[in-house]
GUTOR-858839 format. One record per residue (C-alpha): residue in three letters; z, x, y. Coordinates in steps of 0.1 Angstrom, whole numbers, plus 2048, in hexadecimal, padded with zeros to 3 digits. Layout:
REM GUTOR-858839
ALAZXY ...
***
This chain:
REM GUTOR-858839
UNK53534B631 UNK54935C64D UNK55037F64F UNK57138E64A UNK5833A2664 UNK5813C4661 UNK5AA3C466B UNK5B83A665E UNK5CA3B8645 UNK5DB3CE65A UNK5E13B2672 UNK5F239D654 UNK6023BE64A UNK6193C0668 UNK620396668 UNK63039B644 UNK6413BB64B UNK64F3B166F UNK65C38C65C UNK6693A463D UNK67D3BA65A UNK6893A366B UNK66E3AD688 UNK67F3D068C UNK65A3E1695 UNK66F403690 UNK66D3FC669 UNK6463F266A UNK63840C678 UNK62241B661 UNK6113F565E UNK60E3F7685 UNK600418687 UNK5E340A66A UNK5DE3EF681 UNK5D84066A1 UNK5C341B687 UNK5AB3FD67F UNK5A93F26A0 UNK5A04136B0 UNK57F413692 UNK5753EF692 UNK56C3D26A8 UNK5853BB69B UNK5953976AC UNK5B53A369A UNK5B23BC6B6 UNK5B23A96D6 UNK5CD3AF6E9 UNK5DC3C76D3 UNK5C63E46DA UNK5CE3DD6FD UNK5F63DC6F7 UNK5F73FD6E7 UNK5E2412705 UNK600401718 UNK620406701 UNK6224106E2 UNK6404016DF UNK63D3DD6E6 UNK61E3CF6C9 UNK6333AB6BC UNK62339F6DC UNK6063A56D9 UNK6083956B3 UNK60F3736BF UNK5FF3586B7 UNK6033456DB 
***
């Protein structure tokens, strides 16, 4: 059996509260901030890319949540 990402619940944290906010990130922050948190402690593909979008701007994270 697979093993469960260590972030996946922060990562599906911030899909249901950017869809319940219309994707205002202002109003999700504190799920985006426990996503950061996560990602700074674990090695996590929930990660990948956005680890690298915060170092960048900490403003702009929907992009780095796609699923493209």
């Amino acid at each position: 059996m697979p093993q469960k990402d260590p972030c996946q619940k922060q990562a599906c944290a911030i899909q249901r509260c950017l869809q319940a906010n219309k994707y205002i990130e202002s109003l999700c922050e504190d799920v985006i901030q426990a996503m950061r948190k996560c990602c700074e402690e674990e090695n996590s593909v929930c990660c990948s890319g956005f680890a690298k979008e915060h170092k960048s701007t900490d403003k702009n994270v929907t992009g780095a949540l796609s699923t493209n």
